[in-house]
PDB file of N, CA, C, O and CB in Angstrom:
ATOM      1  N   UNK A   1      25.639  -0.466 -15.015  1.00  0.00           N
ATOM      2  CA  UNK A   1      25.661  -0.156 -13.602  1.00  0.00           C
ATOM      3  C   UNK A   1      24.736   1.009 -13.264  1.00  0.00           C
ATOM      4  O   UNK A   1      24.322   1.191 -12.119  1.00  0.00           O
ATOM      5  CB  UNK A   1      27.073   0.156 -13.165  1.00  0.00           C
ATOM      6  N   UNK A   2      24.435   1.766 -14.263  1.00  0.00           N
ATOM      7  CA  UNK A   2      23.462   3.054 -14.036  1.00  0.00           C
ATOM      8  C   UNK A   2      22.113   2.642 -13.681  1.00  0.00           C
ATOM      9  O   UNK A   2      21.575   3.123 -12.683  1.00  0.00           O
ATOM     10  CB  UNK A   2      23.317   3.985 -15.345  1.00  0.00           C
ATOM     11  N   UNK A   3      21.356   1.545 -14.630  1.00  0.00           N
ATOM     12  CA  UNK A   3      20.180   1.260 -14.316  1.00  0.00           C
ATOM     13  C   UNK A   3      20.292   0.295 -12.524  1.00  0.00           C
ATOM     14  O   UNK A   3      19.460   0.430 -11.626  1.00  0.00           O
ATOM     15  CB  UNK A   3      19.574   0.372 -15.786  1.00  0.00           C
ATOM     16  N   UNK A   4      20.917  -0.156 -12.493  1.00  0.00           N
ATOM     17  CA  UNK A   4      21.220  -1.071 -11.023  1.00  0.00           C
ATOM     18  C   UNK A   4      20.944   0.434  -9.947  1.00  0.00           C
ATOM     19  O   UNK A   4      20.237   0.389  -8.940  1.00  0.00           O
ATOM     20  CB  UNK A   4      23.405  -1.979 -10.888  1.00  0.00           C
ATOM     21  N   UNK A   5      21.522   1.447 -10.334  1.00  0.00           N
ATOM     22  CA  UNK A   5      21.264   3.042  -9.387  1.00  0.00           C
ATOM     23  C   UNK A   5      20.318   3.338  -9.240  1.00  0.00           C
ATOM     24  O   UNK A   5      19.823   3.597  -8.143  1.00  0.00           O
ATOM     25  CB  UNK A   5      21.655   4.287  -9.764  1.00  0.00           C
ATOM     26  N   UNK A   6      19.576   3.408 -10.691  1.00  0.00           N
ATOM     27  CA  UNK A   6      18.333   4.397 -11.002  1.00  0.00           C
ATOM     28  C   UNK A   6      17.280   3.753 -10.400  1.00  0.00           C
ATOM     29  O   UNK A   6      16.290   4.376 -10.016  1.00  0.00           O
ATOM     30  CB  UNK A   6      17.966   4.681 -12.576  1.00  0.00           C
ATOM     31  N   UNK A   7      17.433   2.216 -10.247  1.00  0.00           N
ATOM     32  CA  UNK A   7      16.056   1.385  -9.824  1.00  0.00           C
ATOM     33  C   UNK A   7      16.051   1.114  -8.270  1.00  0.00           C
ATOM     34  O   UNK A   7      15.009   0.886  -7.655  1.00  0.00           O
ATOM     35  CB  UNK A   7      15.963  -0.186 -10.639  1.00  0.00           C
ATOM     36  N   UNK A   8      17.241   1.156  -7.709  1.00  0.00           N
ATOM     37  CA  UNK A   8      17.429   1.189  -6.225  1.00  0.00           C
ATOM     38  C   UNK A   8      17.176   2.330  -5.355  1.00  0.00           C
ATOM     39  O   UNK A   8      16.762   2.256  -4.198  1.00  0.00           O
ATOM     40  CB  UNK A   8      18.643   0.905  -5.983  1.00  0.00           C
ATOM     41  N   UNK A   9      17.486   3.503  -6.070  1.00  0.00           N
ATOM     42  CA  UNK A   9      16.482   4.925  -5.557  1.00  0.00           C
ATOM     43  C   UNK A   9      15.096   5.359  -6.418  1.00  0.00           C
ATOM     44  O   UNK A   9      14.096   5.814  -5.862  1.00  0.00           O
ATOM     45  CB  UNK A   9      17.504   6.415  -5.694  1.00  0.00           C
ATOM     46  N   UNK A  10      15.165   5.226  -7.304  1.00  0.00           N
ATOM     47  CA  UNK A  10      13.532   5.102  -7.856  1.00  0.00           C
ATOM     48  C   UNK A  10      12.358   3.682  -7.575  1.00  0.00           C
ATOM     49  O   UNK A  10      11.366   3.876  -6.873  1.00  0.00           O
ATOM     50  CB  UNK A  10      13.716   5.154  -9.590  1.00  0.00           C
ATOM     51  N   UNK A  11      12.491   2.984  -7.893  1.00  0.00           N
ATOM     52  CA  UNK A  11      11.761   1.974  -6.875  1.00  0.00           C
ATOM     53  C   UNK A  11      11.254   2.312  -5.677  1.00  0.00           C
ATOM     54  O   UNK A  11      10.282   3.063  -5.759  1.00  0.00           O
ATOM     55  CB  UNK A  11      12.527   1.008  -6.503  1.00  0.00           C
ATOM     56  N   UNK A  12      11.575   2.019  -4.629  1.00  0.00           N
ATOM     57  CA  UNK A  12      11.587   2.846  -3.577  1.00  0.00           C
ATOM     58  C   UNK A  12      10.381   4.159  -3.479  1.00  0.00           C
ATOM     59  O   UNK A  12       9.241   4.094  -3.020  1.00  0.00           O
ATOM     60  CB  UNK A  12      13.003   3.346  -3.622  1.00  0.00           C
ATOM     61  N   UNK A  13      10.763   4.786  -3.802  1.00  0.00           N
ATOM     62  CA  UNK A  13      10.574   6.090  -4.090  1.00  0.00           C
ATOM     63  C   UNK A  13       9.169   5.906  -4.965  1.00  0.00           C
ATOM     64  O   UNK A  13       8.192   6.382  -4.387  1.00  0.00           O
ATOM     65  CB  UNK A  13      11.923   6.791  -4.868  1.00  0.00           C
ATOM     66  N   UNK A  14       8.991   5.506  -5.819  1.00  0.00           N
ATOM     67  CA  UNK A  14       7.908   5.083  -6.548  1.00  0.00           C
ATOM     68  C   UNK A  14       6.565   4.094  -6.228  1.00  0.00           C
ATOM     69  O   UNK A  14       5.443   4.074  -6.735  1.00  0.00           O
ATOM     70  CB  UNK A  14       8.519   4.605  -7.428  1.00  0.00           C
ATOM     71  N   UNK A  15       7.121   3.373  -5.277  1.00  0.00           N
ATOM     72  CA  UNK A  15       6.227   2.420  -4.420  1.00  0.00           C
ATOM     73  C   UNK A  15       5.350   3.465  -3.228  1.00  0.00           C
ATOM     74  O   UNK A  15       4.168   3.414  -2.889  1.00  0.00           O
ATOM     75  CB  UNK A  15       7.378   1.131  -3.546  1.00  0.00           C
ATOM     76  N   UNK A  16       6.397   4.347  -2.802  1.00  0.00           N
ATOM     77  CA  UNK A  16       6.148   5.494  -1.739  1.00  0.00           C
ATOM     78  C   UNK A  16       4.929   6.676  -2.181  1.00  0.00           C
ATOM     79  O   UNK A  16       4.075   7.326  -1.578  1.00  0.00           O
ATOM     80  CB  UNK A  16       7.693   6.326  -1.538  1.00  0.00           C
ATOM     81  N   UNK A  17       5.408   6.527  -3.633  1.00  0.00           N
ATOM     82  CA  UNK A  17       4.158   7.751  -4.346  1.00  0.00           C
ATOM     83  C   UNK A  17       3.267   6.884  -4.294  1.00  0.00           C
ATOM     84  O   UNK A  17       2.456   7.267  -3.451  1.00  0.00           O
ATOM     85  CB  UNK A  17       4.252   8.507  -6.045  1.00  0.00           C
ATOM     86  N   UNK A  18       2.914   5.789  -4.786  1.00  0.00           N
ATOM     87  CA  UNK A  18       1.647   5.131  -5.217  1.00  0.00           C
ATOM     88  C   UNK A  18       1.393   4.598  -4.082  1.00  0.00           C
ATOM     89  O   UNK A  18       0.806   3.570  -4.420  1.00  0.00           O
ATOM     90  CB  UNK A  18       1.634   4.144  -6.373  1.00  0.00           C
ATOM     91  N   UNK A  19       1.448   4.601  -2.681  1.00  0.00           N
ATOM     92  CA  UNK A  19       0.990   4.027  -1.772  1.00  0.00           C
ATOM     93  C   UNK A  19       0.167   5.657  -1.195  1.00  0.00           C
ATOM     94  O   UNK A  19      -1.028   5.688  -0.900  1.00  0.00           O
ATOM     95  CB  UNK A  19       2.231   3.100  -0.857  1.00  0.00           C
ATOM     96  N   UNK A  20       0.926   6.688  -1.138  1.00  0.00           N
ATOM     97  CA  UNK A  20       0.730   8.125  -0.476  1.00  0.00           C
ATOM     98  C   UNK A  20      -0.347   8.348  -1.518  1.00  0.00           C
ATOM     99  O   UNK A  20      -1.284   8.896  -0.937  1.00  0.00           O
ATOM    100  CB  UNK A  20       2.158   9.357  -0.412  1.00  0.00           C
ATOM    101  N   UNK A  21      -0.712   8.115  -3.163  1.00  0.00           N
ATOM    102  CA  UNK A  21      -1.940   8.370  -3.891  1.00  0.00           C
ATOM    103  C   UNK A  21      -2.911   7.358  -3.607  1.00  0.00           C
ATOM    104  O   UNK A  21      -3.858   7.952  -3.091  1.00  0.00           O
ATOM    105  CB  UNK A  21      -1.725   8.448  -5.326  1.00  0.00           C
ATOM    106  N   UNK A  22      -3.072   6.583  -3.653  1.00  0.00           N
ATOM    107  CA  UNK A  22      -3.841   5.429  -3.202  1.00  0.00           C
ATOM    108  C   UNK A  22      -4.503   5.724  -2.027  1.00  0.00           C
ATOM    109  O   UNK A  22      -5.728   5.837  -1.990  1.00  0.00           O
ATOM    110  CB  UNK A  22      -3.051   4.261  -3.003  1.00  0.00           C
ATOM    111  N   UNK A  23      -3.604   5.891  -0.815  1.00  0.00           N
ATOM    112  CA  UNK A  23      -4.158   6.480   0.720  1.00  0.00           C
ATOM    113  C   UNK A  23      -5.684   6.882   0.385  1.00  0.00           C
ATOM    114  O   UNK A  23      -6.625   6.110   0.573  1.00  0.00           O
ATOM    115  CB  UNK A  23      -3.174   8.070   1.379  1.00  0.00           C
ATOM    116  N   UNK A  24      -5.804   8.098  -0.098  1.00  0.00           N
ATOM    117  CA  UNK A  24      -6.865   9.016  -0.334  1.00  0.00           C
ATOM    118  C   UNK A  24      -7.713   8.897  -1.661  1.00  0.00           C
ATOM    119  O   UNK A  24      -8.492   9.819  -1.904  1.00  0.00           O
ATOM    120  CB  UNK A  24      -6.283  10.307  -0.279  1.00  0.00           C
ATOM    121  N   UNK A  25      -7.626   7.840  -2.536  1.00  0.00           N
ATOM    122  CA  UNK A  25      -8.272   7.958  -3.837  1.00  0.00           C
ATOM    123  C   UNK A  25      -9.512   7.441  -3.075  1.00  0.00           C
ATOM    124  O   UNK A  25     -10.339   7.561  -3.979  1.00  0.00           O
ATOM    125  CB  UNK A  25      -7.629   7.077  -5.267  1.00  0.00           C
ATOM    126  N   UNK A  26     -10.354   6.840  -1.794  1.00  0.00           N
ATOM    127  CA  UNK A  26     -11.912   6.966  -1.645  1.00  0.00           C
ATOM    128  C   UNK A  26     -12.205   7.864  -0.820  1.00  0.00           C
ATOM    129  O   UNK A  26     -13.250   7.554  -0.248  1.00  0.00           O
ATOM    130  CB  UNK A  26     -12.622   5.828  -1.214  1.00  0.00           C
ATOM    131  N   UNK A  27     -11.721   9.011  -0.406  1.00  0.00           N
ATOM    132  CA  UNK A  27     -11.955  10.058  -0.535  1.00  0.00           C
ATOM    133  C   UNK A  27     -12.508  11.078  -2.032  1.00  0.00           C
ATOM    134  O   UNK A  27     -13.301  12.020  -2.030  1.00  0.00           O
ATOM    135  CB  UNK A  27     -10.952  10.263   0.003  1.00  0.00           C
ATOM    136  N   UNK A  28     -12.071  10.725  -2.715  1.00  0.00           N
ATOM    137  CA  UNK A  28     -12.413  11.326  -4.147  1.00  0.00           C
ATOM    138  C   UNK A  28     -13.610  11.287  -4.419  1.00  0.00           C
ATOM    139  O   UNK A  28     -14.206  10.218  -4.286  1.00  0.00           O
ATOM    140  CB  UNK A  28     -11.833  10.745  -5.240  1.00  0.00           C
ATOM    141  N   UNK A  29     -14.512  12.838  -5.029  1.00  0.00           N
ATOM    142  CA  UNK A  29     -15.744  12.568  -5.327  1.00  0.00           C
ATOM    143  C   UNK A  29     -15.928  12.213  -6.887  1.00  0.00           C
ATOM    144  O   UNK A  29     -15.882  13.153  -7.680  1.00  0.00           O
ATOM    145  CB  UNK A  29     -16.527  13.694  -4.879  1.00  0.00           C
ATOM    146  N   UNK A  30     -16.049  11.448  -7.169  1.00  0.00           N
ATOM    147  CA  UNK A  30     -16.266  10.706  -8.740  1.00  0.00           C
ATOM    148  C   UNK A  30     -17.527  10.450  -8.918  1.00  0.00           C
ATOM    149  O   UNK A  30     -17.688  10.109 -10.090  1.00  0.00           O
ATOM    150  CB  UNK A  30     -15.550   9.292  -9.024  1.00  0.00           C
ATOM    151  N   UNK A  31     -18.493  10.445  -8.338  1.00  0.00           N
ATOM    152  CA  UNK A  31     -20.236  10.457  -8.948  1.00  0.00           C
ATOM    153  C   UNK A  31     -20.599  11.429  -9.170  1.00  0.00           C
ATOM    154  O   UNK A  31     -20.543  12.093  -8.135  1.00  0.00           O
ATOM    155  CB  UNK A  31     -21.373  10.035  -8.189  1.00  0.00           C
ATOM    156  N   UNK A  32     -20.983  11.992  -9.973  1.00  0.00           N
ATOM    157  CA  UNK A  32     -21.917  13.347 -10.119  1.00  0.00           C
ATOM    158  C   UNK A  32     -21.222  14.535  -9.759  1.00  0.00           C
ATOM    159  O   UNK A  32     -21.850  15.412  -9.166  1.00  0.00           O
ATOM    160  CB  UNK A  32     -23.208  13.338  -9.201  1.00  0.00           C
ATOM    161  N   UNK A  33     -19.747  14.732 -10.092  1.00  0.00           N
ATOM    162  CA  UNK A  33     -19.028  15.857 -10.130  1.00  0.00           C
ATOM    163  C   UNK A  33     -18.795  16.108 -11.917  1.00  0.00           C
ATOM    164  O   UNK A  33     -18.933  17.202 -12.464  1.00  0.00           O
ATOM    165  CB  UNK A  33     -17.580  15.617  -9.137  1.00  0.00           C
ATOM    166  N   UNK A  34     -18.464  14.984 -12.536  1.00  0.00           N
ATOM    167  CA  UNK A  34     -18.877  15.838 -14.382  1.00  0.00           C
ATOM    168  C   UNK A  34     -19.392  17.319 -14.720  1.00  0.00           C
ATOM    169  O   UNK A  34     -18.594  18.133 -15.185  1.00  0.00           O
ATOM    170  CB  UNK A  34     -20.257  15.050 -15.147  1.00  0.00           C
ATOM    171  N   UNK A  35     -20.619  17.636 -14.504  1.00  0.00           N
ATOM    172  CA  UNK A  35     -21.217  18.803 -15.136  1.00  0.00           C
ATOM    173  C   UNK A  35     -20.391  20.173 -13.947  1.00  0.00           C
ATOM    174  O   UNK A  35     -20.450  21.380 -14.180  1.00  0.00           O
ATOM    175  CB  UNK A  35     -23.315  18.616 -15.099  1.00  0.00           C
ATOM    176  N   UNK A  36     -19.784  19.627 -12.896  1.00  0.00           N
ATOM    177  CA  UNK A  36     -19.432  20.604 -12.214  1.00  0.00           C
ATOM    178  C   UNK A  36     -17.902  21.160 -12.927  1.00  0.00           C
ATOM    179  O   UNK A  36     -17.540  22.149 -13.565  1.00  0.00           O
ATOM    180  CB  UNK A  36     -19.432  20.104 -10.685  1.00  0.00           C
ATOM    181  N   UNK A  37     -17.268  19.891 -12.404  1.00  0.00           N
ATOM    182  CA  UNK A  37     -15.731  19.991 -13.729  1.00  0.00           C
ATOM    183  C   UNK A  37     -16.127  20.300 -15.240  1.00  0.00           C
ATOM    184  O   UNK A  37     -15.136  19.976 -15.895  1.00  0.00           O
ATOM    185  CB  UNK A  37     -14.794  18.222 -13.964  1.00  0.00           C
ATOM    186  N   UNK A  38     -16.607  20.530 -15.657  1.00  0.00           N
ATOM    187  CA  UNK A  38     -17.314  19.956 -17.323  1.00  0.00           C
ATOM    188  C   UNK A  38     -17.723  22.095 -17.121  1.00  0.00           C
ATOM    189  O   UNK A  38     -17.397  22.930 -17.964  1.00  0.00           O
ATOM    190  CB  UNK A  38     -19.502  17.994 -17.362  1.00  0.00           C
ATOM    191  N   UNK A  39     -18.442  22.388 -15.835  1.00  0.00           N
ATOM    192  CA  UNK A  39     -18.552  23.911 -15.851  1.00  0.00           C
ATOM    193  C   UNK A  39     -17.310  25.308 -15.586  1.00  0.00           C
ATOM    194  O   UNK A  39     -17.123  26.440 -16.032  1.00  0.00           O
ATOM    195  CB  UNK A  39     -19.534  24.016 -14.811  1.00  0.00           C
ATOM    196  N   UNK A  40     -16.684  24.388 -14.598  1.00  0.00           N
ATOM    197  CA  UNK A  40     -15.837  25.000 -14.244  1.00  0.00           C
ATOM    198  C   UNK A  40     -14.468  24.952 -15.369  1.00  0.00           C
ATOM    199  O   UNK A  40     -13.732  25.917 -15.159  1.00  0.00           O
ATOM    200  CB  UNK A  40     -15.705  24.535 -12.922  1.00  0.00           C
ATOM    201  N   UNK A  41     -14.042  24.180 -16.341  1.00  0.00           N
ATOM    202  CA  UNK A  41     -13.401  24.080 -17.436  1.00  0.00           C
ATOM    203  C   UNK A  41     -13.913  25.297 -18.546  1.00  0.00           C
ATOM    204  O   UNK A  41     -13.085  26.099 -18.978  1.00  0.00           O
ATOM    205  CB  UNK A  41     -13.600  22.624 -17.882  1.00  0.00           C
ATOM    206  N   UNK A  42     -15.673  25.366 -19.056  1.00  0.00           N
ATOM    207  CA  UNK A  42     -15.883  25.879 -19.602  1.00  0.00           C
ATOM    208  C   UNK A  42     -15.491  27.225 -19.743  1.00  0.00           C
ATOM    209  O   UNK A  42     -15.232  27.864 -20.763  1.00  0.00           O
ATOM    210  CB  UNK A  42     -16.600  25.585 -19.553  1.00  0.00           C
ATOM    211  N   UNK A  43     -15.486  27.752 -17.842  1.00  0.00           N
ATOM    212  CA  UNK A  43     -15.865  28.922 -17.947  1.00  0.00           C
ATOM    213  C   UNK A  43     -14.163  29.761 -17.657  1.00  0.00           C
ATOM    214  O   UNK A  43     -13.858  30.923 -17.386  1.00  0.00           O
ATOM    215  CB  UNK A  43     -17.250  29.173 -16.817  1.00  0.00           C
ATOM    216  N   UNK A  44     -13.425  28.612 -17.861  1.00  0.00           N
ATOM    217  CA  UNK A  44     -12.032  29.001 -17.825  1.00  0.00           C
ATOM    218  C   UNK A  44     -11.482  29.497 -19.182  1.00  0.00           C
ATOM    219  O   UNK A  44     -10.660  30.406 -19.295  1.00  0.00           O
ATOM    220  CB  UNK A  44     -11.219  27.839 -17.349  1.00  0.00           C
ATOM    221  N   UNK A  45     -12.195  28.587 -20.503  1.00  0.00           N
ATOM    222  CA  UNK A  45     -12.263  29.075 -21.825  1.00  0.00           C
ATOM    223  C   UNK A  45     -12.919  30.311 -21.582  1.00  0.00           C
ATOM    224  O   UNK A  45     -12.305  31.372 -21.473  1.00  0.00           O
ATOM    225  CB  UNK A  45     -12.969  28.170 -22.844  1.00  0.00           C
ATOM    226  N   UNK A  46     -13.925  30.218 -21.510  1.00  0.00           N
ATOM    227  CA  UNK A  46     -14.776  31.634 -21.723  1.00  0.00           C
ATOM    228  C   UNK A  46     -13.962  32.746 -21.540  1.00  0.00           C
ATOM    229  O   UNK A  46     -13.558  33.587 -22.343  1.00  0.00           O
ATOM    230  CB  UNK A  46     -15.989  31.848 -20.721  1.00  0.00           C
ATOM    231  N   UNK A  47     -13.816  32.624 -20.520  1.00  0.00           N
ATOM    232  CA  UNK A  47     -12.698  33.898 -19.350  1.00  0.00           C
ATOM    233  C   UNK A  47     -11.589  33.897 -20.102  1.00  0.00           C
ATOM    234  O   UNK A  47     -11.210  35.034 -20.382  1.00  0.00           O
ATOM    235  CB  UNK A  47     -12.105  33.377 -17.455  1.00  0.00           C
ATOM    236  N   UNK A  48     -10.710  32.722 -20.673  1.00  0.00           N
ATOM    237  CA  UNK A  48      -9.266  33.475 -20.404  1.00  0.00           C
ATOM    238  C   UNK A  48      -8.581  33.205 -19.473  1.00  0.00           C
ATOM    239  O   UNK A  48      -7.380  33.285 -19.731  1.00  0.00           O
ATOM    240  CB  UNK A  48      -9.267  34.725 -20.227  1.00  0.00           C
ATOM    241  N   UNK A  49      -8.934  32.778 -18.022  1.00  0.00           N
ATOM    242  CA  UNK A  49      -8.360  32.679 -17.148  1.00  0.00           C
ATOM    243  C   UNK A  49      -7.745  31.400 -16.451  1.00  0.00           C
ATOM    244  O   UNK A  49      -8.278  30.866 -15.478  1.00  0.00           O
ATOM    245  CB  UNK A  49      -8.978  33.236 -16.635  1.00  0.00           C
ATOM    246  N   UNK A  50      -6.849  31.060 -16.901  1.00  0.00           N
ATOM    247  CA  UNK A  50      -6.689  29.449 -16.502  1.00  0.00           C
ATOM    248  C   UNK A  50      -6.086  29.054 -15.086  1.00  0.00           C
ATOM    249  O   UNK A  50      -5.915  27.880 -14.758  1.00  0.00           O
ATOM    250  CB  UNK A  50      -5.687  28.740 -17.570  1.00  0.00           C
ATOM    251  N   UNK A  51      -5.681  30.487 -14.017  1.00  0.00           N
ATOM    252  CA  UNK A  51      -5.072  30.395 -13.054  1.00  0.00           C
ATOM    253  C   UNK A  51      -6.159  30.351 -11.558  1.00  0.00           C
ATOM    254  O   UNK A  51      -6.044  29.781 -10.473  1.00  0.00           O
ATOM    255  CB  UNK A  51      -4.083  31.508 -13.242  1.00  0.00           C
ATOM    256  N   UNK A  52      -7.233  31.272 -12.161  1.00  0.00           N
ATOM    257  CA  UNK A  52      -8.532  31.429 -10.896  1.00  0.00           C
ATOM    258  C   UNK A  52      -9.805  30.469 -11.681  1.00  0.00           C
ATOM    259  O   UNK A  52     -10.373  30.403 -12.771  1.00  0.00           O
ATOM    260  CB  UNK A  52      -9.218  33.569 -10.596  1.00  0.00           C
ATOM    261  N   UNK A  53      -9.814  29.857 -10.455  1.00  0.00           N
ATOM    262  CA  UNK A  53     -11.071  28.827 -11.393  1.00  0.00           C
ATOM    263  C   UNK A  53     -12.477  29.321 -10.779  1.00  0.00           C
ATOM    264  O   UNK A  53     -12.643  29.261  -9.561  1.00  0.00           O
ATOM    265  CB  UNK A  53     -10.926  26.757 -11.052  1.00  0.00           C
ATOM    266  N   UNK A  54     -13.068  29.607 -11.276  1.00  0.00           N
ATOM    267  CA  UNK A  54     -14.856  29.996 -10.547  1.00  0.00           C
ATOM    268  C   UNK A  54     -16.036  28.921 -11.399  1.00  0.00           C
ATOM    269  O   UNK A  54     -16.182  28.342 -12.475  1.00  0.00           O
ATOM    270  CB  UNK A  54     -15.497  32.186 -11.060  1.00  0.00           C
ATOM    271  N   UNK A  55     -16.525  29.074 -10.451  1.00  0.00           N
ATOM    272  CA  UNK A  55     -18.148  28.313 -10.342  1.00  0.00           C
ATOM    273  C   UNK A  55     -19.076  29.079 -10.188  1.00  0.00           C
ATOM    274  O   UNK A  55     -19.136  29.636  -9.092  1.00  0.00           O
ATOM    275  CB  UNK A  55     -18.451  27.381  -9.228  1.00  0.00           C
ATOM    276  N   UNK A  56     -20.071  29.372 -11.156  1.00  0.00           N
ATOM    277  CA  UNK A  56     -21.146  29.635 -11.847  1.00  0.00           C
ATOM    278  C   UNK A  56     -20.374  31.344 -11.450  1.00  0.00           C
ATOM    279  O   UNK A  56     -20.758  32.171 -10.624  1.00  0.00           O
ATOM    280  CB  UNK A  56     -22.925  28.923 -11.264  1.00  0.00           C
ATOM    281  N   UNK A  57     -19.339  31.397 -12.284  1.00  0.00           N
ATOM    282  CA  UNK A  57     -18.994  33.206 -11.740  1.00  0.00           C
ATOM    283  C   UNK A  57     -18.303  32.955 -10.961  1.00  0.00           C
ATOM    284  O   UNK A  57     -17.783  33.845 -10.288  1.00  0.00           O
ATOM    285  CB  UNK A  57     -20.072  34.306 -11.075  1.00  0.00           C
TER     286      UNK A  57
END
């Protein structure tokens, strides 16, 4: 009887997330953002700092 619960409020609920992520995924810049993410990662190693993210500094 638990799973009959869990899937009648999660379902739901789960259809609701992936419709609200979806909305906006072509909005997303995915061409030629790599070396930017790929910099801004680096320089989070470098730093130490994993909470303030900077670009080129």
């Amino acid at each position: 009887m638990k799973n009959a619960i869990g899937i009648k409020y999660f379902l739901p609920l789960g259809v609701l997330l992936l419709a609200t992520y979806l909305y906006g995924v072509h909005y997303l810049p995915l061409r030629g953002e790599e070396a930017n993410r790929m910099l801004t990662a680096y320089e989070m190693v470098k730093n130490g700092d994993f909470f303030n993210l900077t670009h080129l500094g």
